[in-house]
N, C-alpha and C positions, 0 to 999 in steps of 0.2 A: 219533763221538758216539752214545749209545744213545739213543733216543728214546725206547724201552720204558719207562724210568726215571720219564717224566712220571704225576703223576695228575691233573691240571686244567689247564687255562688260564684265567685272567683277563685282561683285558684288560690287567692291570699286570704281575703275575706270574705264574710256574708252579709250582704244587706240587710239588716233587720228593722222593722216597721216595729214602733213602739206602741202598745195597746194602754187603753189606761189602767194605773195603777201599778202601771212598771215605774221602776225605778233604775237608774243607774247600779245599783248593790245589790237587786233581785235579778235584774239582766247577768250579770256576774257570776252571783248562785247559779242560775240553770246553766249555766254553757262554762261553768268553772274555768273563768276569766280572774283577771285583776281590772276591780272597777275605776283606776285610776288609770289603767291603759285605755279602757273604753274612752275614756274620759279626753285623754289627751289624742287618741287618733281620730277625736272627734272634734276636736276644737273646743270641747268643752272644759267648762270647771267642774272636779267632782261634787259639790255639792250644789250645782246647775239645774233648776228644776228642766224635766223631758215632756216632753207633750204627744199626745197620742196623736199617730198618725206622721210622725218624725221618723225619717230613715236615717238610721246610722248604722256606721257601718264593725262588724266582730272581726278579730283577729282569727286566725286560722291557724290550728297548731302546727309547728313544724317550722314557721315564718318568725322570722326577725324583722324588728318595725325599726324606723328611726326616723326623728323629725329633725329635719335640716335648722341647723342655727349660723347664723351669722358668722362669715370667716370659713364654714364647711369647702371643701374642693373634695373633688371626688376620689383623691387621693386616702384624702382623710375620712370620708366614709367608707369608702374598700376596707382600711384598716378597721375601724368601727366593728365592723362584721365578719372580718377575718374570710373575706370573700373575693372568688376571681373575678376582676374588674369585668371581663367580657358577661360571667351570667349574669351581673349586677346589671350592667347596662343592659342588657337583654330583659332582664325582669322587669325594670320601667320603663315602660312607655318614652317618658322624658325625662329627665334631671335637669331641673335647672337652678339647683343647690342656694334657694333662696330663701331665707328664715320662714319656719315653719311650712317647707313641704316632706310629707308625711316618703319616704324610700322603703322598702322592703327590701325583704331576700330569703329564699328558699335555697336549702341544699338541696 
């Protein structure tokens, strides 16, 4: 695994800078991921070509993802996650529970 590849850490994620000849399914491999999670917290389709020098961003073990769909209240993501409303809210920044914004949650 190259490490070099990183440009940030978050507590949820990592910034990753695509080099050529990566792939969505070789990103995956090294950082033993699901390429179809990369895929979807990136807005991408999994078989969406990547272009070097593209930052997207990894999931970070430990972290529950969820992308907001139409109708969501934060009612119904708390449940989602089986999470207290106050760290939820705490962990993002904002919620403004609008199809396709990406929500986290760490225990």
């Amino acid at each position: 695994m190259n490490y070099n590849r990183q440009v940030l850490d978050t507590p949820y994620y990592t910034y990753y800078v695509i080099k050529s000849g990566d792939t969505l399914y070789k990103i995956a491999k090294d950082y033993n991921l699901n390429p179809k999670l990369i895929a979807e917290l990136n807005g991408l389709k999994y078989d969406e070509y990547i272009y070097p020098n593209q930052t997207i961003i990894l999931p970070k073990k430990g972290v529950q993802y969820y992308i907001t769909k139409e109708g969501d209240t934060l009612k119904s993501v708390v449940n989602i996650f089986g999470a207290n409303k106050e760290a939820l809210v705490n962990q993002n920044e904002t919620i403004y529970l609008l199809d396709g914004q990406m929500i986290f949650y760490k225990e």
